[in-house]
C-alpha positions, 0 to 999 in steps of 0.5 A: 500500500502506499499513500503517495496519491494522498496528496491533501491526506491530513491525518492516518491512524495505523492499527498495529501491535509493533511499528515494523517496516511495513508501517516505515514504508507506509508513511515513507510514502506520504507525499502530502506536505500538509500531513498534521497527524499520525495515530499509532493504535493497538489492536483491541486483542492486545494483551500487555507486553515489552517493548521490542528492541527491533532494528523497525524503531529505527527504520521508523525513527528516520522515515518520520524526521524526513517526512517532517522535514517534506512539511510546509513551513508552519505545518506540525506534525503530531505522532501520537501512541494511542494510549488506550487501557492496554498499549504497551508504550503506554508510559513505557516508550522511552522515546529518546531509546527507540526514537533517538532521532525524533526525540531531539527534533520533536516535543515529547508529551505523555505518549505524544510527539510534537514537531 
């Protein structure tokens, strides 16, 4: 899948358990330049676990600074870790471990990143 024809796309709300490479690709594909917010979601059948150290989180950490920097001047971006009643990252994300990158270009704020 790709969303290189979304051009006006504003706003996308991946369900997943685990960004993989998958989801890297999908928002590597985003050519709207006005994007305002992606929304990772858990599946509701999510039972609690660890994070995962995966080579994915870096993957994610680059194709997500370069789609901030793809952004119209004034546009910000909010990359948002849904924090439902089961999420693993709920307060369990260390952001400056898993998304270094991300980390010092964006605001952190609960389970919410800010650029």
């Amino acid at each position: 899948m790709t969303l290189s024809n979304c051009r006006e796309l504003r706003e996308l709300e991946i369900c997943v358990l685990h960004p993989m490479a998958e989801e890297s690709n999908l928002i590597s594909s985003i050519t709207s330049t006005n994007i305002q917010r992606i929304t990772f979601t858990p599946p509701l059948s999510h039972k609690r676990q660890s994070v995962p150290d995966r080579p994915d989180w870096t993957k994610l950490d680059n194709c997500l600074c370069q789609l901030v920097g793809r952004l119209e001047r004034g546009v910000r971006l909010e990359v948002v870790f849904q924090a439902l009643d089961r999420p693993w990252w709920s307060g369990e994300l260390d952001f400056e471990k898993y998304l270094p990158r991300v980390f010092e270009k964006g605001r952190v704020d609960g389970g919410q990143i800010i650029f």
